[in-house]
Biopython code that builds the backbone (N, CA, C, O; Angstrom):
import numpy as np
from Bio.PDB.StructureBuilder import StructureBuilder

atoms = [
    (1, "UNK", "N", (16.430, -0.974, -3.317)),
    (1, "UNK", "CA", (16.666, 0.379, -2.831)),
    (1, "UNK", "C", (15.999, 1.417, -3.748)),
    (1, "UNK", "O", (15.764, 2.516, -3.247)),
    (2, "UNK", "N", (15.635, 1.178, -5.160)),
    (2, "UNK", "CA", (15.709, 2.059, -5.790)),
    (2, "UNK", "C", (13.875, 2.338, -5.914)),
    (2, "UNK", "O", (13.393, 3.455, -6.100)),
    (3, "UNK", "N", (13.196, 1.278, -5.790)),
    (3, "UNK", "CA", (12.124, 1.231, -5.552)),
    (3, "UNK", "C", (11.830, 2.048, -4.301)),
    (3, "UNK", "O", (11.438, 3.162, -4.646)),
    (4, "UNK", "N", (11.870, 1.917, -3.010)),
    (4, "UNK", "CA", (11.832, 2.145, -1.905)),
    (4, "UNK", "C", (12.006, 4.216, -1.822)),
    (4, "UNK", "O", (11.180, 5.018, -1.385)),
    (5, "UNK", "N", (13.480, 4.501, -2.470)),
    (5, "UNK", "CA", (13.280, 6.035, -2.684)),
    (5, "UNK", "C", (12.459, 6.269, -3.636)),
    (5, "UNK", "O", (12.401, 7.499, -3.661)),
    (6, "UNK", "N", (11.747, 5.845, -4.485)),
    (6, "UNK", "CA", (10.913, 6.678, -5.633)),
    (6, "UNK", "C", (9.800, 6.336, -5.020)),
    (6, "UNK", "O", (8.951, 7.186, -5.286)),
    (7, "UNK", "N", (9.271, 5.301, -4.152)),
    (7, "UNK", "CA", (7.765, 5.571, -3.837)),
    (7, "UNK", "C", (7.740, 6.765, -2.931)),
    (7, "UNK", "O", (6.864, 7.628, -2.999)),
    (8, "UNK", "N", (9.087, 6.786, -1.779)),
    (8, "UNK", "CA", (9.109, 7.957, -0.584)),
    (8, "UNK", "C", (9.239, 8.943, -0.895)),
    (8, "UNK", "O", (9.139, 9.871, -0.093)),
    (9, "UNK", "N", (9.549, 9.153, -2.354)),
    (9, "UNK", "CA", (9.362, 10.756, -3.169)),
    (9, "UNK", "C", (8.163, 10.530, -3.280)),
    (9, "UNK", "O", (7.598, 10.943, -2.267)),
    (10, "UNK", "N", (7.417, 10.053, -4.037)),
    (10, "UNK", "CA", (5.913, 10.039, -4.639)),
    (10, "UNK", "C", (5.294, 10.097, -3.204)),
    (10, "UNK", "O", (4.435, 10.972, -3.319)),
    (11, "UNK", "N", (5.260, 9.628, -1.869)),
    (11, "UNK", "CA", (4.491, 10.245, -1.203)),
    (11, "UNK", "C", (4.600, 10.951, -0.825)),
    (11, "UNK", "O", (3.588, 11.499, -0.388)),
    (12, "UNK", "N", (5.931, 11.615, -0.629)),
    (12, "UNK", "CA", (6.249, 13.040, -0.084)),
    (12, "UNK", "C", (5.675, 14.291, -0.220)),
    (12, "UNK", "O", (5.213, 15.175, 0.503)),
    (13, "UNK", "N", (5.957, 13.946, -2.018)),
    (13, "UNK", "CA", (4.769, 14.516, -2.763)),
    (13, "UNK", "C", (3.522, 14.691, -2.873)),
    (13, "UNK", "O", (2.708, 15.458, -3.386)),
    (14, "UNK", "N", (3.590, 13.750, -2.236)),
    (14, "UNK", "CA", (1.651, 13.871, -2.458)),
    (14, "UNK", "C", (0.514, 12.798, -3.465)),
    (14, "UNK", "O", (-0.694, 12.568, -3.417)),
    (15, "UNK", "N", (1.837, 12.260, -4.483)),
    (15, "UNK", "CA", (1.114, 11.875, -5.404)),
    (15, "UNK", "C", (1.351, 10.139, -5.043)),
    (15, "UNK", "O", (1.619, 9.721, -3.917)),
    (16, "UNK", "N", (1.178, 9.258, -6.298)),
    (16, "UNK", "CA", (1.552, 7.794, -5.908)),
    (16, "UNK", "C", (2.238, 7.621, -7.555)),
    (16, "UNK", "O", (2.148, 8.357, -8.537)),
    (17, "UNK", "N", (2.941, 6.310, -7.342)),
    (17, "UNK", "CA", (3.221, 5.752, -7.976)),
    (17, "UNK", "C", (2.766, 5.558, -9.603)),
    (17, "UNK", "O", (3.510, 5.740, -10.567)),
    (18, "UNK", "N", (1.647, 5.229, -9.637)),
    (18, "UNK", "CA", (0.968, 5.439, -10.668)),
    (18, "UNK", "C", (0.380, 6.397, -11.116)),
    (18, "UNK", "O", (-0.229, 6.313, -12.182)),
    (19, "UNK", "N", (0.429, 7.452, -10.443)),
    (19, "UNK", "CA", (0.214, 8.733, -11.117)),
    (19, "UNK", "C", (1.081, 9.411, -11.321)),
    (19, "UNK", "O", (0.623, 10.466, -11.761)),
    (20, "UNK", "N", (2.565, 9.457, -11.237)),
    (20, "UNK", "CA", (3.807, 9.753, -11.418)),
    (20, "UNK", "C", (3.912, 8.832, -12.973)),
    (20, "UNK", "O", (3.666, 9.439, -14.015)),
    (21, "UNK", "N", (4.232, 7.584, -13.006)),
    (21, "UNK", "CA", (4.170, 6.644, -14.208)),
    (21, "UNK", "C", (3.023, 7.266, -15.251)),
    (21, "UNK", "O", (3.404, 7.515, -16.395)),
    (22, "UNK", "N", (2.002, 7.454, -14.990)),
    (22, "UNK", "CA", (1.014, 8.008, -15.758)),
    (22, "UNK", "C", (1.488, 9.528, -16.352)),
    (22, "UNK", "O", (1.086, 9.915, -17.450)),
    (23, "UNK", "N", (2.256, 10.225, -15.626)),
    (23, "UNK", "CA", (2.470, 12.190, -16.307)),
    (23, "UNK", "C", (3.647, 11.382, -17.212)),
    (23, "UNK", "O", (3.390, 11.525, -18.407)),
    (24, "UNK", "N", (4.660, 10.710, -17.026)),
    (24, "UNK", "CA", (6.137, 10.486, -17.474)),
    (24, "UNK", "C", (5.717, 9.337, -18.480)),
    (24, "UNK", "O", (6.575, 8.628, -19.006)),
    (25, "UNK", "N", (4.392, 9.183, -18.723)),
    (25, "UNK", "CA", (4.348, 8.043, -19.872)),
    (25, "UNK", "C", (5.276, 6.656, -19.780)),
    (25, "UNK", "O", (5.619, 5.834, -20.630)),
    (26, "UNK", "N", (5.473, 6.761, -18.613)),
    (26, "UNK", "CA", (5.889, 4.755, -18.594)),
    (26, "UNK", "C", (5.071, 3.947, -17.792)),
    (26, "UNK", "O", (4.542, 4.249, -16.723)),
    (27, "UNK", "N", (5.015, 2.811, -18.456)),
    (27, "UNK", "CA", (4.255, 1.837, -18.557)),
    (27, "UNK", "C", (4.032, 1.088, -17.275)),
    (27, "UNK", "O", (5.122, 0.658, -16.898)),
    (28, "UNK", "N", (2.980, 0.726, -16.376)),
    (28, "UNK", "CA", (2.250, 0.722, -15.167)),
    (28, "UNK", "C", (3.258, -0.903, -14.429)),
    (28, "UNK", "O", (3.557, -1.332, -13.314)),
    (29, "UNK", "N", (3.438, -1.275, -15.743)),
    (29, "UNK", "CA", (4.075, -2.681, -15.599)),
    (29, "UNK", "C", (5.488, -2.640, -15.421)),
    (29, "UNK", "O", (6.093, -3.626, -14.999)),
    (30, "UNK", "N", (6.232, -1.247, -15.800)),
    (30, "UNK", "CA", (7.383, -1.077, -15.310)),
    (30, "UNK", "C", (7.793, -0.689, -14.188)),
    (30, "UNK", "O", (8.948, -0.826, -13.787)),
    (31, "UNK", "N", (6.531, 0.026, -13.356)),
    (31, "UNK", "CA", (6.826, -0.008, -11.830)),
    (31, "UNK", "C", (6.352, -1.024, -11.151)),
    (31, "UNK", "O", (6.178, -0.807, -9.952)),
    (32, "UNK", "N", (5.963, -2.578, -11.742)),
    (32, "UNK", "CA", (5.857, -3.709, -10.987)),
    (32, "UNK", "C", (6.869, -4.056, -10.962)),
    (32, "UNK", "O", (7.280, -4.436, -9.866)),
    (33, "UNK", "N", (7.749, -4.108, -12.077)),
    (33, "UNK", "CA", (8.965, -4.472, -12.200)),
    (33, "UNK", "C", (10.061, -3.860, -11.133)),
    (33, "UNK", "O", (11.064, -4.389, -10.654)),
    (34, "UNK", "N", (9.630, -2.856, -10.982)),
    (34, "UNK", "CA", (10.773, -2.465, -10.014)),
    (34, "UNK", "C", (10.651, -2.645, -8.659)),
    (34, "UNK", "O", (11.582, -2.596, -7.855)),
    (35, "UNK", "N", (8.945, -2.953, -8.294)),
    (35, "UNK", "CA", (9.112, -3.148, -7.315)),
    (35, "UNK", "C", (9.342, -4.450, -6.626)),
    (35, "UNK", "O", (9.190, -4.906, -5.493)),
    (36, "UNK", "N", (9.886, -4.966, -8.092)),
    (36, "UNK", "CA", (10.287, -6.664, -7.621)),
    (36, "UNK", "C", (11.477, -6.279, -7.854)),
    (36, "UNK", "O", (11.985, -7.226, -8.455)),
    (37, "UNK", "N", (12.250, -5.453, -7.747)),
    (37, "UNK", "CA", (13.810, -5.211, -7.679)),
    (37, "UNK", "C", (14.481, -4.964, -8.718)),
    (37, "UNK", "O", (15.705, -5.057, -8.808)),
    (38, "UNK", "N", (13.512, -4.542, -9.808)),
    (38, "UNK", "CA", (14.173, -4.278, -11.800)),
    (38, "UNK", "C", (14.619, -2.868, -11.168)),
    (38, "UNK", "O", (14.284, -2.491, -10.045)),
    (39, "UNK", "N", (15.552, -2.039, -12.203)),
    (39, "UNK", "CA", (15.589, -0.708, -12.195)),
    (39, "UNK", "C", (15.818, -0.290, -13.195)),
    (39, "UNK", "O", (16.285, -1.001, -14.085)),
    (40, "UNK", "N", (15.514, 1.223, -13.387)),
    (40, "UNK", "CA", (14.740, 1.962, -14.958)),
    (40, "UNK", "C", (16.350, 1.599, -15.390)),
    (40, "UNK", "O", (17.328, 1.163, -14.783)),
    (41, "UNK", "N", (15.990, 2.144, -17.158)),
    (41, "UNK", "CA", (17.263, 2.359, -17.678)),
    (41, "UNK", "C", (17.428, 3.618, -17.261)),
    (41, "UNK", "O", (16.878, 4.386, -16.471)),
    (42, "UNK", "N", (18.393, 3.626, -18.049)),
    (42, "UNK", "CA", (19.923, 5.162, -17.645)),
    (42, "UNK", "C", (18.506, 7.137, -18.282)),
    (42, "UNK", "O", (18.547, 8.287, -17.846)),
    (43, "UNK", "N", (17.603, 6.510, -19.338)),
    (43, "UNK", "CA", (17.163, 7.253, -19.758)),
    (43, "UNK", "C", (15.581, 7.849, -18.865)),
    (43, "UNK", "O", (15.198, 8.999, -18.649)),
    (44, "UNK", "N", (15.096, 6.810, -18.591)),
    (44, "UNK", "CA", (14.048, 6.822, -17.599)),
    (44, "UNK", "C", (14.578, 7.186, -16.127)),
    (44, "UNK", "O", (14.101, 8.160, -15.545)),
    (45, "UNK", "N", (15.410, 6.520, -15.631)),
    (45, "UNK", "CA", (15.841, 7.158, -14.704)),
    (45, "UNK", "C", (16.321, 8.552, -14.500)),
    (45, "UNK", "O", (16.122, 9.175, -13.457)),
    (46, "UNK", "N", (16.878, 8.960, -15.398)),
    (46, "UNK", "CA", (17.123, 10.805, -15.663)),
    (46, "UNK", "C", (15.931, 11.270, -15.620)),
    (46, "UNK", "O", (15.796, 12.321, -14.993)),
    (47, "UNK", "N", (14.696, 10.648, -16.263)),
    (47, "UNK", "CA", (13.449, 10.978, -15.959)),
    (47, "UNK", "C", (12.933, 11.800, -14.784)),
    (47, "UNK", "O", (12.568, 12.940, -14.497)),
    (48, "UNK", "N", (13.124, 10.464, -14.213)),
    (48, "UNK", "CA", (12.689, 10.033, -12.929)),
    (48, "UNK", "C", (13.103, 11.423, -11.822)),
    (48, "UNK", "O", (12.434, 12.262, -11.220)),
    (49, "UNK", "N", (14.666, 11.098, -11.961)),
    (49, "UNK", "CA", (15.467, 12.565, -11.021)),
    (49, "UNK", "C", (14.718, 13.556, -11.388)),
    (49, "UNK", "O", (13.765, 13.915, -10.698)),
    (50, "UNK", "N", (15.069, 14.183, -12.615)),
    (50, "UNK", "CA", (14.494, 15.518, -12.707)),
    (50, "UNK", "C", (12.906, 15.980, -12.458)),
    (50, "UNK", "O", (12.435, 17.075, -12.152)),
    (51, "UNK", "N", (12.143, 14.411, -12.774)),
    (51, "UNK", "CA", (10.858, 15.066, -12.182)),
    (51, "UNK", "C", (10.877, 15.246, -10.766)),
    (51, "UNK", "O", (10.063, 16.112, -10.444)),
    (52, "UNK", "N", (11.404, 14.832, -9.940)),
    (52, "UNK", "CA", (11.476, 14.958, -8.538)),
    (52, "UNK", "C", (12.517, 16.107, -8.117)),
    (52, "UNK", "O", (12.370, 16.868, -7.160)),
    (53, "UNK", "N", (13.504, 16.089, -8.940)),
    (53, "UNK", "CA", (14.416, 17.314, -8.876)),
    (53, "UNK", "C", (15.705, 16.461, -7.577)),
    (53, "UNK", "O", (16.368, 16.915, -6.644)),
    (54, "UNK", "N", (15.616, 15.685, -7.915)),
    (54, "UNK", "CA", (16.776, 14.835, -7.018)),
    (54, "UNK", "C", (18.071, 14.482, -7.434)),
    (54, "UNK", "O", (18.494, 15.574, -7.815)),
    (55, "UNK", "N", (18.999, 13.651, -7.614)),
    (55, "UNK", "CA", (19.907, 13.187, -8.443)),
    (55, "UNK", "C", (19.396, 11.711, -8.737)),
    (55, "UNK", "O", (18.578, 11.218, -7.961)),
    (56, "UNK", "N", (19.886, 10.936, -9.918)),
    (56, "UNK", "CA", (19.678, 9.627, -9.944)),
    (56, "UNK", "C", (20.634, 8.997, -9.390)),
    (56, "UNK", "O", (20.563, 7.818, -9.734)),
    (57, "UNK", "N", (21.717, 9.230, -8.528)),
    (57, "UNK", "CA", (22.474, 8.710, -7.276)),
    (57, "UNK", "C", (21.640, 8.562, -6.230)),
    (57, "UNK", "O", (22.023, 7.580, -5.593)),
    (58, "UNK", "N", (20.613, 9.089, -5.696)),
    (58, "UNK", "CA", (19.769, 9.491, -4.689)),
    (58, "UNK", "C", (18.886, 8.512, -5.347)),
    (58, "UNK", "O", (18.991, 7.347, -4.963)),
    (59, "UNK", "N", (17.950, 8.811, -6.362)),
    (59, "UNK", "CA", (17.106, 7.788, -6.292)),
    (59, "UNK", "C", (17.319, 5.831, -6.404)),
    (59, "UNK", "O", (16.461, 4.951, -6.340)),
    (60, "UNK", "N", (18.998, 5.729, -6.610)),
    (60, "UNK", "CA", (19.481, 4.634, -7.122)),
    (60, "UNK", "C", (19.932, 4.186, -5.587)),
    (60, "UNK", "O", (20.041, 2.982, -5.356)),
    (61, "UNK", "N", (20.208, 5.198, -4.492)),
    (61, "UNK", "CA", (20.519, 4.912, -3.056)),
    (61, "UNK", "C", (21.900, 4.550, -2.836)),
    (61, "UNK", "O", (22.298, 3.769, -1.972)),
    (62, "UNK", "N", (22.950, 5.482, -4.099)),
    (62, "UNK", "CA", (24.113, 5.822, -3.810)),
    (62, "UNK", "C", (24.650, 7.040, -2.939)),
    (62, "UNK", "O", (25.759, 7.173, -2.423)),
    (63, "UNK", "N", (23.488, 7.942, -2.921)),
    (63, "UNK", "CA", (23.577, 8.975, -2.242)),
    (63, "UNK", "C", (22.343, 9.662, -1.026)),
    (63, "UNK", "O", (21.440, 10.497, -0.986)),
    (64, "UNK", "N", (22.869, 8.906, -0.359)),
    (64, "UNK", "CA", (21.783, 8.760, 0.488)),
    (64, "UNK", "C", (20.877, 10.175, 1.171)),
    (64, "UNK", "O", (19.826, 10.099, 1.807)),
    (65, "UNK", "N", (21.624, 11.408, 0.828)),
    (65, "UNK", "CA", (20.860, 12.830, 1.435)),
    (65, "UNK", "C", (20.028, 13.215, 0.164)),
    (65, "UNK", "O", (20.465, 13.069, -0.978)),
    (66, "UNK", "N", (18.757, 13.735, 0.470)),
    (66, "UNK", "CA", (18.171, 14.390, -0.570)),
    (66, "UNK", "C", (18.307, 15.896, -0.343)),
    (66, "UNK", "O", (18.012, 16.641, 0.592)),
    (67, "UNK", "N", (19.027, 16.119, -1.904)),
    (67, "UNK", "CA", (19.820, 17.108, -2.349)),
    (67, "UNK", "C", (19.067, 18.605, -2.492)),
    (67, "UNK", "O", (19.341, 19.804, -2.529)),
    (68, "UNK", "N", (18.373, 18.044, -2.527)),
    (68, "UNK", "CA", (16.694, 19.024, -2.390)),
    (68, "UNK", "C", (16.844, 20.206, -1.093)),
    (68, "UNK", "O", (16.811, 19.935, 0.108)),
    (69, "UNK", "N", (17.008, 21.522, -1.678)),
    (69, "UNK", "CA", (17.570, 22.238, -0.503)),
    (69, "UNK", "C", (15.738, 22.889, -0.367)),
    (69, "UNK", "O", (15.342, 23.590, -1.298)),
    (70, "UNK", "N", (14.783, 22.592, 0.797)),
    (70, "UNK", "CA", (13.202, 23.124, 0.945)),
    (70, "UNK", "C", (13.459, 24.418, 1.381)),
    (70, "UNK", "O", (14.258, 24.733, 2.263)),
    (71, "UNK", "N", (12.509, 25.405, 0.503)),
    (71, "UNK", "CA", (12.469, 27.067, 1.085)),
    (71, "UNK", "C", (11.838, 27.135, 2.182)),
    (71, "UNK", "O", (10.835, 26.493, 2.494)),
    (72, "UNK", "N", (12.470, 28.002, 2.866)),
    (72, "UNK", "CA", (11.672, 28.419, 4.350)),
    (72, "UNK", "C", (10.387, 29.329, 3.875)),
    (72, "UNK", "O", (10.071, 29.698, 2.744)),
    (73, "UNK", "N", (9.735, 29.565, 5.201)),
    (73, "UNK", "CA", (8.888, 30.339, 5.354)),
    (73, "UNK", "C", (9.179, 31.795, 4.728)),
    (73, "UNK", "O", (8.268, 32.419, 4.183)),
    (74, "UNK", "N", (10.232, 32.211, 4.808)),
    (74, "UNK", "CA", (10.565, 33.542, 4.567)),
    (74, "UNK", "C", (10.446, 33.658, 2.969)),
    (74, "UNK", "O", (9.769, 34.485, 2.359)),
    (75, "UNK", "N", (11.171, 32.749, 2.481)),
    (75, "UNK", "CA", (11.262, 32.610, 1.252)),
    (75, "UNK", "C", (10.150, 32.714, 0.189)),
    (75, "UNK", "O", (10.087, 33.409, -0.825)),
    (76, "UNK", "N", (9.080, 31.600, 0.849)),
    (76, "UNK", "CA", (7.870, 31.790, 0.412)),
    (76, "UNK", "C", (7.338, 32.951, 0.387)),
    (76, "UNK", "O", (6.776, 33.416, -0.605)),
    (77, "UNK", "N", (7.494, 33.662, 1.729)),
    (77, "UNK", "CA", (6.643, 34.885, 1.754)),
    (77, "UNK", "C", (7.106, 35.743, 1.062)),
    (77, "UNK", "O", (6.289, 36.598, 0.719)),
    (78, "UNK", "N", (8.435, 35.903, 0.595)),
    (78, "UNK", "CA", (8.939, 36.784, -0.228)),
    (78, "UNK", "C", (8.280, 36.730, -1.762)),
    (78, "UNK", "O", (7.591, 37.528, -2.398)),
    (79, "UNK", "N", (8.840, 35.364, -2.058)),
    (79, "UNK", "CA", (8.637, 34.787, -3.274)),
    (79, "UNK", "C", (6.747, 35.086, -3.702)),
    (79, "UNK", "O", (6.329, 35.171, -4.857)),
    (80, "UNK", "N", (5.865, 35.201, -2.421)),
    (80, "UNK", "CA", (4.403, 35.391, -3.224)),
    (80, "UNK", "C", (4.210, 36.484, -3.004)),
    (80, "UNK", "O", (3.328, 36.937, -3.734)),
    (81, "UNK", "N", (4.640, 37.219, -2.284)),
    (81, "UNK", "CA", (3.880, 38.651, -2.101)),
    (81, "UNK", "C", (5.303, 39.688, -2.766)),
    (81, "UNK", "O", (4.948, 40.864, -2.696)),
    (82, "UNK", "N", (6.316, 39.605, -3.185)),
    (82, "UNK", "CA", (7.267, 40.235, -3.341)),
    (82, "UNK", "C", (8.249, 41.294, -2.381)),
    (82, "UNK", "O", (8.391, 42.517, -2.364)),
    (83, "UNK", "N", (8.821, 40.200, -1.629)),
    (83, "UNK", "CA", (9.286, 40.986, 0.053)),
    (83, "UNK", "C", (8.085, 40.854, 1.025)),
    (83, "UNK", "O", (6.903, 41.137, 0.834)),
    (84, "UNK", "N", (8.653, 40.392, 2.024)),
    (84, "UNK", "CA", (8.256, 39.780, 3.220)),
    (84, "UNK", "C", (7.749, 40.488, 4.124)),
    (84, "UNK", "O", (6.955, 40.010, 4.934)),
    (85, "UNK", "N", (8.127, 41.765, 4.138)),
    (85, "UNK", "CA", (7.459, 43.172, 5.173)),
    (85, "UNK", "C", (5.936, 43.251, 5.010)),
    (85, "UNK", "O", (5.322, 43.430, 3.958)),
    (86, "UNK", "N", (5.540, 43.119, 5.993)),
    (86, "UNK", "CA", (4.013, 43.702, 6.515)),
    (86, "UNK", "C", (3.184, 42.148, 5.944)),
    (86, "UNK", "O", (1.983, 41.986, 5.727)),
    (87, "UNK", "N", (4.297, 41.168, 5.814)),
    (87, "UNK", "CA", (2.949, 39.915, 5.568)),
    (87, "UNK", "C", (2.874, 39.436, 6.757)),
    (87, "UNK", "O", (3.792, 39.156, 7.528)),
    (88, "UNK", "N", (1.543, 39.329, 6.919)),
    (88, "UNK", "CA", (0.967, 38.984, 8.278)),
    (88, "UNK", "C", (0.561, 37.393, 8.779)),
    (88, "UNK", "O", (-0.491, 36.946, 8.324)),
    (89, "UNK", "N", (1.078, 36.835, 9.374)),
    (89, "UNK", "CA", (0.583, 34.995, 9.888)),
    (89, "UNK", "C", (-0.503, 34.696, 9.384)),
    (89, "UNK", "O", (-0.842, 33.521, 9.245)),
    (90, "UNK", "N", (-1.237, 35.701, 9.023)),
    (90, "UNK", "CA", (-3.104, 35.381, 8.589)),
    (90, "UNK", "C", (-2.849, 35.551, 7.365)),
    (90, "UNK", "O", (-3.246, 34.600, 6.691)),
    (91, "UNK", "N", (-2.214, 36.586, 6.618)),
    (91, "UNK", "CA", (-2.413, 36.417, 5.024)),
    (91, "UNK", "C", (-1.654, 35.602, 4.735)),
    (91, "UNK", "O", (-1.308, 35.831, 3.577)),
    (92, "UNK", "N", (-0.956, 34.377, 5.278)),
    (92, "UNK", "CA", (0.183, 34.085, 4.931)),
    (92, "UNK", "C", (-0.769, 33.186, 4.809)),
    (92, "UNK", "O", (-1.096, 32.987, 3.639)),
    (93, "UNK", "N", (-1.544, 32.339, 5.906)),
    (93, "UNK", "CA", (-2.062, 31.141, 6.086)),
    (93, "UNK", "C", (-2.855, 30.953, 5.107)),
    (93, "UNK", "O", (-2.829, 29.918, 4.441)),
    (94, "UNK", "N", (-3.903, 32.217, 4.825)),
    (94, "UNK", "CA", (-4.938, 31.992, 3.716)),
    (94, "UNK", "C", (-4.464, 31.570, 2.348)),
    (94, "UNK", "O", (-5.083, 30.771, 1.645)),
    (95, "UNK", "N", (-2.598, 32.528, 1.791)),
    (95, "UNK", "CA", (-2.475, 31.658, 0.593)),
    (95, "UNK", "C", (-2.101, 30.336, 0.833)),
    (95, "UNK", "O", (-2.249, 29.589, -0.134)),
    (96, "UNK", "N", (-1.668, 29.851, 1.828)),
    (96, "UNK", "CA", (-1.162, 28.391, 1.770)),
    (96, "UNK", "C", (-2.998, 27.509, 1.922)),
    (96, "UNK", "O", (-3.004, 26.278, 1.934)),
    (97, "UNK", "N", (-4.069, 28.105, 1.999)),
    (97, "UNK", "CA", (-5.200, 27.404, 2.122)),
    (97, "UNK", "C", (-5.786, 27.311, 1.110)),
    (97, "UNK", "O", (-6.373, 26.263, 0.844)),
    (98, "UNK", "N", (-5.794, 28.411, 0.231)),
    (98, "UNK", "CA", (-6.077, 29.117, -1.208)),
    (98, "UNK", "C", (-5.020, 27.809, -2.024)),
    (98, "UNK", "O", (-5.450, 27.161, -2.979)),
    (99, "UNK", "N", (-3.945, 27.650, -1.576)),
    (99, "UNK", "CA", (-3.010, 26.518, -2.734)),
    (99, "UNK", "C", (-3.250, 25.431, -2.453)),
    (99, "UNK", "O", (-2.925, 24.654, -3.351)),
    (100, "UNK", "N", (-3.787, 24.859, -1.395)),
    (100, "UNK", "CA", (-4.046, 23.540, -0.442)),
    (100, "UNK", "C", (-5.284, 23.227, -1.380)),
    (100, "UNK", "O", (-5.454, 22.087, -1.813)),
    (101, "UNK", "N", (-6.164, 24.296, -1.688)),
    (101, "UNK", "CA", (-7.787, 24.023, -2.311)),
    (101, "UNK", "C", (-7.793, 23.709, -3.663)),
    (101, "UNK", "O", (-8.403, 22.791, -4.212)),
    (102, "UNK", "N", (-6.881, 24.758, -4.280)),
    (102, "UNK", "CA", (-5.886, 24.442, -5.841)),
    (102, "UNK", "C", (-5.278, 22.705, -6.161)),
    (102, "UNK", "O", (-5.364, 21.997, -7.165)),
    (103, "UNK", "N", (-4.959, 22.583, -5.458)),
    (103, "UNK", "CA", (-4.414, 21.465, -5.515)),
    (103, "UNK", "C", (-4.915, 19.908, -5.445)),
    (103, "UNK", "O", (-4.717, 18.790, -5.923)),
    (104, "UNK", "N", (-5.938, 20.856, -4.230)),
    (104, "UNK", "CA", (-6.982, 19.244, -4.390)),
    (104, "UNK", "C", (-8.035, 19.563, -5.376)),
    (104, "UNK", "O", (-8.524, 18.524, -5.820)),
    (105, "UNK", "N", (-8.524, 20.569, -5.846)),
    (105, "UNK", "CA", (-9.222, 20.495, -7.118)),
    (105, "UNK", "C", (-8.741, 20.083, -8.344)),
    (105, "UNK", "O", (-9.476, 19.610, -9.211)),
    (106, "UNK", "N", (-7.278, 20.269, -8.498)),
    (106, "UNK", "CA", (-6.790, 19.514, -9.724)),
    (106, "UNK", "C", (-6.482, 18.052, -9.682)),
    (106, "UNK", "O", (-6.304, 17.333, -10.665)),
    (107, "UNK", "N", (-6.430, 17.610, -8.106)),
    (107, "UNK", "CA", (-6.500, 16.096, -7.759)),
    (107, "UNK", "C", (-7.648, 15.816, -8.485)),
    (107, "UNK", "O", (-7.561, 15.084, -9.471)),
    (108, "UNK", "N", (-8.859, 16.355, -8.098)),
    (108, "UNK", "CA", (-9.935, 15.839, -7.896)),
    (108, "UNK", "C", (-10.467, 15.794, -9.530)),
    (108, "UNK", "O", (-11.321, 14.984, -9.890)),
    (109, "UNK", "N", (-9.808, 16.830, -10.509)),
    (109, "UNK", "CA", (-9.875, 16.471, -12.264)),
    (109, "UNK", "C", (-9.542, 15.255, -12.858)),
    (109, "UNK", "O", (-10.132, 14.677, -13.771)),
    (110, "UNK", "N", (-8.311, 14.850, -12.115)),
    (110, "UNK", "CA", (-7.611, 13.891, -12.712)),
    (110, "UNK", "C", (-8.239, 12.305, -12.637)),
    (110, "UNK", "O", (-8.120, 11.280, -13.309)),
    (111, "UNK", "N", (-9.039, 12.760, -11.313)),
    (111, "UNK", "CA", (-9.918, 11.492, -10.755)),
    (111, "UNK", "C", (-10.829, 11.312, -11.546)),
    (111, "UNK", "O", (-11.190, 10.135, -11.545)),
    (112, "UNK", "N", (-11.599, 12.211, -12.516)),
    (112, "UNK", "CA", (-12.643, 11.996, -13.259)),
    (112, "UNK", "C", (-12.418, 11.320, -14.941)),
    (112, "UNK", "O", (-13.397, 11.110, -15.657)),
]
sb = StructureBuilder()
sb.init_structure("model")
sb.init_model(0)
sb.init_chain("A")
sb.init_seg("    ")
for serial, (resi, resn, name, xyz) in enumerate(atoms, 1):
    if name == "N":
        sb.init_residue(resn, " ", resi, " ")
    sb.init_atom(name, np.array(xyz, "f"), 0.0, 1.0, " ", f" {name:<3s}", serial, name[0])
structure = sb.get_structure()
């Protein structure tokens, strides 16, 4: 179980497995291990939650809802432009294209 929620975070995310293991400095061989059914210790696993921002009940598949409350649209728009009045579907789209491009350019560092 515990394998199974930490890869479905890591793709959720965006990222994989081994590039998650790679930022958190554990060892490539400890997520073979788990995915033969090992699970982290008590310290790695706290890891684990907080990089994802989950509980380690959730990633252990004692708690099966992810606790993770996602901001709406509004929120966002508040949160980048400071209040939501007069943002328009088009400026809205361009920053989410502008962060979409951000994002795969820093993919695309890590690849090199």
């Amino acid at each position: 179980m515990f394998y199974e929620n930490f890869k479905s975070l890591c793709d959720n995310n965006g990222t994989t497995v081994t590039a998650v293991l790679k930022k958190l400095n554990i060892s490539t061989s400890k997520g073979t291990a788990w995915k033969n059914g090992s699970v982290p210790n008590g310290e790695v696993l706290s890891r684990l939650a907080s990089y994802f921002n989950v509980s380690t009940d959730y990633l252990l598949g004692k708690d099966t809802k992810d606790v993770r409350n996602p901001a709406t649209e509004d929120d966002i728009k508040f949160a980048l432009f400071n209040g939501a009045d007069g943002i328009t579907d088009e400026m809205y789209e361009e920053v989410k294209a502008f962060a979409a491009f951000v994002k795969q350019r820093e993919q695309q560092k890590g690849k090199k």
